[in-house]
N, C-alpha and C positions, 0 to 999 in steps of 0.2 A: 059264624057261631057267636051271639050276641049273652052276654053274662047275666043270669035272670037273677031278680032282687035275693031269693032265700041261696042262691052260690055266694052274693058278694056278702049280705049274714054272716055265710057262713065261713067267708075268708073274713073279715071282720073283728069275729069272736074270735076264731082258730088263732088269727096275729095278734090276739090282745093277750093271749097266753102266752107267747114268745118269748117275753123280754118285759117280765113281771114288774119293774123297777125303772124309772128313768133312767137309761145311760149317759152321759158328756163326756165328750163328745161325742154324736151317734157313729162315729167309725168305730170304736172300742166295743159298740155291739153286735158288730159282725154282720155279714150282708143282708141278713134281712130275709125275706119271705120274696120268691121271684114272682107267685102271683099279685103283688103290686102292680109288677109292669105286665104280667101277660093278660091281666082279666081290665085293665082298662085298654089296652091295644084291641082287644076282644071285644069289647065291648062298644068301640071305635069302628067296627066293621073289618079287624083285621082276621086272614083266616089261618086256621089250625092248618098246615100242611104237610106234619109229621104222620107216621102211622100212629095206629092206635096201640097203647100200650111201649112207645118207642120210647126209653129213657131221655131221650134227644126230642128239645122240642124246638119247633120251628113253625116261624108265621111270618103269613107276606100280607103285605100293607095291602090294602083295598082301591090305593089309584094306580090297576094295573098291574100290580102287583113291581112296583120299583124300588121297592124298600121289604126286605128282611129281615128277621131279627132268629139266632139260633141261640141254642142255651145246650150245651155241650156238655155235659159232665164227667165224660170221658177225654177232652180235649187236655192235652201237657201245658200250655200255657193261659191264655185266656178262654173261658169255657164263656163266656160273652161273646156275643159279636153280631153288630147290627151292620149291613151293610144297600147299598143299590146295588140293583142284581147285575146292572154294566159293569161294577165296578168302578164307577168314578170315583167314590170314595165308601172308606168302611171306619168303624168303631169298634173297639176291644175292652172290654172290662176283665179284668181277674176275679178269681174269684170272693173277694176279700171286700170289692165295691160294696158300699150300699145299697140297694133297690133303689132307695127314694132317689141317689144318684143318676141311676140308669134311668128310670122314671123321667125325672128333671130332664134327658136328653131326648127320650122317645116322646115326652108330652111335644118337645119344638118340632117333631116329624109332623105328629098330631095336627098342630097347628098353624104348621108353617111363621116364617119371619111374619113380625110384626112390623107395619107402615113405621116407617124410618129409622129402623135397626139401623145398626153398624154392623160392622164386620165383628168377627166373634175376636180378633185379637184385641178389636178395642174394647167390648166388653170386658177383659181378662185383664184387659191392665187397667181399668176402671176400677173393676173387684180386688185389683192389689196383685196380681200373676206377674209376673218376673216373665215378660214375654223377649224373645229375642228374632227377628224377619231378618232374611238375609234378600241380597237385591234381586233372587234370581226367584222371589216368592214363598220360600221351602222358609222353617222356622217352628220354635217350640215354644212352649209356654210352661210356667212351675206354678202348682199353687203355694199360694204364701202361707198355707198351713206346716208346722210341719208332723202335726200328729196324722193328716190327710194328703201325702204324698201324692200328688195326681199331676203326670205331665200330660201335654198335648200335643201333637206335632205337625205339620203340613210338610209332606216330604214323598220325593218321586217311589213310584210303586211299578211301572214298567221301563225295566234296563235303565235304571236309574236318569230319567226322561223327565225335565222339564214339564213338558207337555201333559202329565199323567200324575196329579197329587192326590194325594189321599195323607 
């Protein structure tokens, strides 16, 4: 389901009513509008997979469907959650994130690593992250904001198993 010009218009104008005023920093203006992320993931080839009308929306990536993205609004703690359908690993937002944030993570789905990335720890202690690895691979990382609290973690997700990080 591909996003035609007069929808993105019309999400365009609709978010330019949102948030009348410049906010600083943009967390203090609260998440933001989720069709940021779902009308370019749409627009990407990824497809609707929810029913119609379902408060709960859900889309699977277009290679194969190995990547998911659900937007919850009934879920208790994070109503975000982007994950590969194996599960080898997943992402959780609250509800508090900013889109453009979420954004920021689903465009690297989009796009894939770029020729001669590093590992995302190095990136984070580049950007200033208070990153911490321990030897067995598992590790977190803090942003160095602190009006934007955002950790990261790489830590076992089956019986607490090495083998299995997310």
């Amino acid at each position: 389901m591909a996003v035609s010009p007069a929808q993105r218009a019309s999400y365009a104008e609709d978010h330019a009513t949102k948030i009348p005023f410049e906010t600083t920093p943009r967390p203090l203006a609260g998440p933001g509008d989720p069709r940021h992320v779902t009308h370019a993931l749409l627009a990407a080839g990824w497809t609707l997979t929810s029913a119609p009308g379902d408060l709960r929306i859900a889309l699977a990536g277009p290679d194969e469907a190995r990547h998911q993205l659900v937007i919850d609004p009934f879920a208790s703690g994070s109503p975000w959650r982007i994950q590969s359908v194996d599960w080898t690993w997943n992402a959780s937002f609250d509800r508090m994130v900013p889109a453009e944030i979420i954004a920021g993570f689903t465009d690297g789905l989009l796009h894939g690593p770029r020729r001669g990335d590093r590992s995302p720890w190095e990136h984070m202690q580049k950007a200033g992250w208070a990153v911490e690895r321990q030897p067995d691979g598992t590790g977190q990382a803090r942003s160095p904001a602190p009006e934007l609290p955002i950790r990261a973690e790489l830590r076992p997700i089956f019986n607490d198993s090495s083998d299995h990080l997310a």
